[in-house]
C-alpha angles and dihedrals in degrees: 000000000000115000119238121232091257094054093035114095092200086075123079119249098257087045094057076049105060086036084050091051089049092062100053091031100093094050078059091054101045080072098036103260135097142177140233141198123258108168144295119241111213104206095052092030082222118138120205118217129183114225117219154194102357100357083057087076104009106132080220098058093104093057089041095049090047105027092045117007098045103032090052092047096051094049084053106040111040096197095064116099102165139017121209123189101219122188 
C-alpha cells in the first residue's frame, strides 16, 4: 500500500498539508466551495487556510472548518495543532 503525502515523513510539513487538502477537497466542491493552503506557522503548529467559493460566505463554514477541515488535518498531520481560515 502505497503511503499518501499527508501520512508520508519524507514530505515537508506544508507539502502533507496540501496532500492532506487534496484529499477533503472534493467533499468542499460537491457544494461549490474549496480551500487552499496559506501557511503553517511552526511555533504555534497552526496552519492557516483560505475558504473559498461557497464555504467563503456559507453560514456553516465554522462547523465545516472545525468539524472537517481541522479535525482531518490533525488526524493527518500530527504537528498541527490548530487551523485558522484567513481572508
Amino acid at each position: 500500500m502505497e503511503n499518501t503525502p499527508s501520512e508520508d515523513y519524507t514530505y515537508s510539513i506544508e507539502e502533507r498539508i496540501i496532500g492532506a487538502l487534496q484529499e477533503i477537497r472534493p467533499y468542499l466542491q460537491q457544494d461549490g466551495g474549496d480551500v487552499e493552503f496559506v501557511r503553517f506557522e511552526a511555533d504555534t503548529h497552526v496552519a492557516e487556510i483560505r475558504l473559498l467559493g461557497a464555504c467563503k460566505t456559507c453560514p456553516m463554514s465554522m462547523m465545516t472548518l472545525r468539524g472537517g477541515i481541522e479535525r482531518f488535518l490533525i488526524a493527518a498531520v500530527k504537528e498541527i495543532r490548530r487551523v485558522e481560515s484567513v481572508f
